[in-house]
N, C-alpha and C positions, 0 to 999 in steps of 0.2 A: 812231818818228816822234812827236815832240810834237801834242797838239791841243790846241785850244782849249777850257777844259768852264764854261761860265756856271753861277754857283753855285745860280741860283735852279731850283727841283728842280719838275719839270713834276706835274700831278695825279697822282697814283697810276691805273695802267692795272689796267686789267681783265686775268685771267691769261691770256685771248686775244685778246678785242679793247677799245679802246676809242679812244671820239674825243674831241675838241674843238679849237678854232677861234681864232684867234688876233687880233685888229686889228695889232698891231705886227709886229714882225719877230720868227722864231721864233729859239728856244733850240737853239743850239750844243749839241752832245754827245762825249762823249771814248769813247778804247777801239778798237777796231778790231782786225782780224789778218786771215790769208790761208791760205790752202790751195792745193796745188801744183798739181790739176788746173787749176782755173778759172783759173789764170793760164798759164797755159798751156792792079716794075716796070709801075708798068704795064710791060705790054710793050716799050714803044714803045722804040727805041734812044737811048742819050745823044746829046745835041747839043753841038754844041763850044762855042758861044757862049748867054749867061743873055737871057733876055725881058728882066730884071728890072733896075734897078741893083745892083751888085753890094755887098755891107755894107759897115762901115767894116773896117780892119783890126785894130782894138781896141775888144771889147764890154763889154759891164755886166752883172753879176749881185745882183741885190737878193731876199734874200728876206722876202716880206710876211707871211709865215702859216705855219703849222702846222695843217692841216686833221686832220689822225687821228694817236693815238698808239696804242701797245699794238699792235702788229699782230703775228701773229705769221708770221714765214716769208713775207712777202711775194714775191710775183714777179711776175706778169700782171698787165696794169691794158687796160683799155677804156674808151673815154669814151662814153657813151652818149649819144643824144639829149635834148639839155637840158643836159647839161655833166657829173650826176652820175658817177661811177667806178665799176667790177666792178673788184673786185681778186679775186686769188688767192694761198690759202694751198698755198705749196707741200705742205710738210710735214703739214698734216691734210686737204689733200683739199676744202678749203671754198670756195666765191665767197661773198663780201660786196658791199653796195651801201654806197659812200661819198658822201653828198650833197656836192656842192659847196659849197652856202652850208647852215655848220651845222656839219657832217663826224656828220652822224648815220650808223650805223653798222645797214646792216640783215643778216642772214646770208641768201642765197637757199637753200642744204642747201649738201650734199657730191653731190661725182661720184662714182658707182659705179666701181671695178674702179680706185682708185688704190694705188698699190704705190708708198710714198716712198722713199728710200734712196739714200744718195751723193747726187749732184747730178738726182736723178732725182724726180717725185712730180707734181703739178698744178702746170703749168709757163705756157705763154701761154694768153691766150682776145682772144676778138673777140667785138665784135659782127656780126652779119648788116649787109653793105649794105642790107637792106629789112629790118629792123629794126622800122619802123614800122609791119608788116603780120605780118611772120610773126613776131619776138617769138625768134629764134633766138639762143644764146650758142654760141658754137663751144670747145671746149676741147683742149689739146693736153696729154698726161698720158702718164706712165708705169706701165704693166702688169706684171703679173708676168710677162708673157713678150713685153709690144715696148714701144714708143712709139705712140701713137694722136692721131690726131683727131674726135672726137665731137659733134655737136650737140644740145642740148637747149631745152626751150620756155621761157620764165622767163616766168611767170605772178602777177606783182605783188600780184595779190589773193588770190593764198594765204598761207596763216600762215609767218609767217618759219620759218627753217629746210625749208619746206617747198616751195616756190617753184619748182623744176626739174623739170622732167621728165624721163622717161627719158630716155638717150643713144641716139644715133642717131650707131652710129661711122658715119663717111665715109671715112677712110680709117686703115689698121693696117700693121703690119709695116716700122712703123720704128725703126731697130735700138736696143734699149737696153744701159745699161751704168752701173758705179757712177758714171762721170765722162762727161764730152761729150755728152749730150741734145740739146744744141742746146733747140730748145723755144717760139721766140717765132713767134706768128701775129698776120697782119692781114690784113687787106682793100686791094686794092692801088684806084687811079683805074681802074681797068680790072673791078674786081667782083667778080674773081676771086681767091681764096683762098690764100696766102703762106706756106710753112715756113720757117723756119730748121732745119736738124738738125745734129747732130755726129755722130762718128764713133767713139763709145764708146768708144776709146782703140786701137782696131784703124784702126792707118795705112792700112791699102792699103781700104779702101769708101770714101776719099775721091774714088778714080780709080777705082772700078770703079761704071760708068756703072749698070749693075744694080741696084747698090744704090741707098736711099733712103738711107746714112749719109753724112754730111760734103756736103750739098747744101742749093741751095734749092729748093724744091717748091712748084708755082704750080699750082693745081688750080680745078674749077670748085665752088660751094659745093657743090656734091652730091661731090665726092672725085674726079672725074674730070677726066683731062688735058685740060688747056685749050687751047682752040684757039690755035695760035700757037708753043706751045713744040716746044724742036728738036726731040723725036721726037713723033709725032700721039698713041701708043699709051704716052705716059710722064707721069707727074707732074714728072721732073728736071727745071727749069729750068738750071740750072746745076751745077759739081762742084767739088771739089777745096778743100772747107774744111773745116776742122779742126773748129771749135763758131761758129755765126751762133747767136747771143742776141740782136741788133740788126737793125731794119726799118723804114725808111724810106723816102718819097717824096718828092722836092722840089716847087716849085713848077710844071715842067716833066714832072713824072710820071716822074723818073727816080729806080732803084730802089737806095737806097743799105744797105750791110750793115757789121756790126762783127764781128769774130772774133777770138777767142783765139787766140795765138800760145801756141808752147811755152817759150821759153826765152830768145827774143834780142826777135821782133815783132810787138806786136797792132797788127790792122788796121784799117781804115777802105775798105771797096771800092765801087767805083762795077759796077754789077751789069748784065751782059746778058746775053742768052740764049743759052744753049750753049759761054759759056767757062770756061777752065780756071783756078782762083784758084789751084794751084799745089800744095796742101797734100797728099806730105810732103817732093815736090820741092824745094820753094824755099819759106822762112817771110822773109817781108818781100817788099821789091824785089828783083828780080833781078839778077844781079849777074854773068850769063854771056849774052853775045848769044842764045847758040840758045838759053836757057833764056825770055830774053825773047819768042822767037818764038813760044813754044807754051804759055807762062804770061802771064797778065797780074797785071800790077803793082797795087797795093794805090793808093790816092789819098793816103794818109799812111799811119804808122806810127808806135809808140810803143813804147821800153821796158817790158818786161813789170810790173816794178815801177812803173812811171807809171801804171799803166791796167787792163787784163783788164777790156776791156768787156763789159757786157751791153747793157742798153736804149739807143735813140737815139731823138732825134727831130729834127725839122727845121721852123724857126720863126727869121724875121726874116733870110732869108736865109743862117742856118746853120744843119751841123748837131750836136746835142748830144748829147753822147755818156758815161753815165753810166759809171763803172769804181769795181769790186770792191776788188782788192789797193790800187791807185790811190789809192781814196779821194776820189775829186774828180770834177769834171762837166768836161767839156772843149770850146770851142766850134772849130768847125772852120769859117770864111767862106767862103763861096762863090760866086764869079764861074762861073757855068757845071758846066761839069764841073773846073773848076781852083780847089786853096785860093787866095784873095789875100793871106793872109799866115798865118804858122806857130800854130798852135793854141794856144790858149788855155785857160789852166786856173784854175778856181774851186773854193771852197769844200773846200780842198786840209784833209783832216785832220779837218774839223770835224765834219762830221756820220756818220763812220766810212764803209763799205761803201755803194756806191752801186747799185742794182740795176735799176732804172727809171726812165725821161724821159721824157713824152707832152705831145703841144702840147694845151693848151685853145684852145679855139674866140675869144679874145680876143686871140690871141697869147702869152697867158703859158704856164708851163710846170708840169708838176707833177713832183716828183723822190720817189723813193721810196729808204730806205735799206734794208740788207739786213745789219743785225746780228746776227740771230735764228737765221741760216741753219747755223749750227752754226762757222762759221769766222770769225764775228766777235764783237767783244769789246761784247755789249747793255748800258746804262745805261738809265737808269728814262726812259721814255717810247717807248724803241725796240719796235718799229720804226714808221717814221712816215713821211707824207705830208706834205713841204714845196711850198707856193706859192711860187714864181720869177716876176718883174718881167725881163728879158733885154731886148737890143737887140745 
């Protein structure tokens, strides 16, 4: 795939982190490649009909800034109160604070008990919905012997590097493996605490309800099953996916996910509680009546080469959907629980591996690339936080 590489060559990055900030529009980057695994709610129930106007069916993608370069092994991002960003380094174990205006770069430490490897290491975080009192960062990270959820205190006024405090897992014993972690968490309208997980490359814990692998898992922030979900005594919200790296909520509270397909279709699903996404039955739409009766259908899908999403997010009535192999951000419009016209795709090629989308509080969007991660091709300033302008 050709890309586009502007010749003018960004400041020299620091050999882990570094930032700065842009007024104009940021610097295109060339390189890229792929790897075979990764391409391969509130509560409440979806409604059929949108509160909202529905978007137009053709959007705009402008990007204004270049907030941080030098990142290394990005992947989790949280937007904190005030707008600044947690990221996380997968591959060393670290959270960083990224100010929004500046892109000053502060380290909070490393998470105890991270075990990187494969697609596996310091993967999502959140912040606490009360945030403003308890000062909680929630982490979801890979072990030497599972996947976890852990909370710790992040204490501002201690000396960088030093800033976290111990972990306080909340919940463990979810399955690891060198491929399909799954990995992304957030905070749903509802307060209550969000998995995505994979299925470590072992098909059948997608459908074995038992398991915590290939599901979404809606817990209360203390680790425990949320009132509401189908069984009283489970964290499974849902089953039957392959790898959820993507979570989202619309304007109506409904809870939208992205998932890696293996070979033919990644996904885009509209999320409820207690159904079956199908995965290793049926990869895409369904394409047998009974198969449709007891699988539910994906809201779009894309070629595995077009996409292998990770992050999404949902802003100005759609929602956006960052992809790996892909290479590009994709917007999907939404009238309801239904696209109003076939997806769209930006920034195809240019800025390599795409690994995260989160709405800022403005409407805008932040995009994070994902070069560093061992299966893409990094040029000098990767990896990096771009500012998005959308409509």
């Amino acid at each position: 795939m050709q890309r586009r590489f502007q010749t003018a060559a960004l400041a020299a990055a620091s050999l882990l982190l570094a930032a700065g900030c842009t007024s104009g529009g940021a610097q295109p980057r060339g390189g890229g490649g792929t790897g075979p695994s990764e391409n391969r709610g509130g509560a409440a129930s979806p409604r059929a009909t949108a509160s909202s106007p529905a978007p137009p069916a053709k959007g705009s993608v402008q990007v204004t800034g270049t907030l941080a370069t030098g990142l290394k092994s990005p992947w989790g991002v949280a937007v904190l109160p005030g707008g600044d960003l947690l990221v996380s380094s997968r591959d060393t174990g670290k959270i960083f604070r990224v100010a929004a205006h500046g892109g000053k770069i502060t380290e909070l430490g490393s998470v105890p008990g991270v075990d990187p490897g494969g697609e596996g290491g310091l993967l999502g975080i959140a912040v606490s919905s009360t945030f403003g009192t308890d000062h909680q960062v929630y982490a979801y990270f890979t072990t030497a012997s599972d996947n976890r959820i852990a909370r710790m205190i992040y204490d501002e006024k201690r000396a960088p590097g030093n800033q976290l405090g111990a972990p306080d897992t909340v919940l463990k014993g979810i399955p690891k493996g060198q491929i399909h972690n799954g990995g992304r968490i957030a905070f749903g309208p509802d307060k209550m605490l969000y998995a995505g997980t994979g299925e470590t490359g072992d098909t059948g814990l997608a459908q074995d309800k038992q398991s915590l692998g290939g599901k979404i898992l809606r817990m209360t922030p203390d680790g425990q099953p949320a009132h509401g979900n189908p069984k009283a005594d489970s964290v499974v919200y849902d089953y039957g996916h392959r790898n959820v790296q993507g979570l989202a909520w619309d304007d109506d509270k409904r809870l939208w996910a992205s998932e890696f397909g293996q070979n033919t279709w990644d996904e885009l699903n509209l999320i409820e509680p207690g159904k079956n996404y199908g995965w290793p039955e049926v990869e895409g739409k369904g394409k047998r009546r009974a198969a449709r009766s007891v699988f539910t259908d994906p809201v779009e899908v894309w070629r595995t080469a077009d996409a292998s999403p990770s992050g999404i997010a949902y802003a100005k009535g759609s929602i956006w959907m960052a992809s790996l192999r892909g290479e590009r951000l994709w917007r999907i419009p939404l009238n309801g629980t239904k696209p109003v016209a076939a997806p769209q795709a930006f920034l195809k090629g240019t800025y390599g591996r795409l690994r995260t989308v989160v709405a800022a509080d403005d409407g805008a969007l932040w995009l994070v690339t994902s070069n560093t991660d061992g299966r893409g091709t990094p040029h000098k300033g990767d990896d990096r936080i771009l500012r998005l302008q959308v409509s």
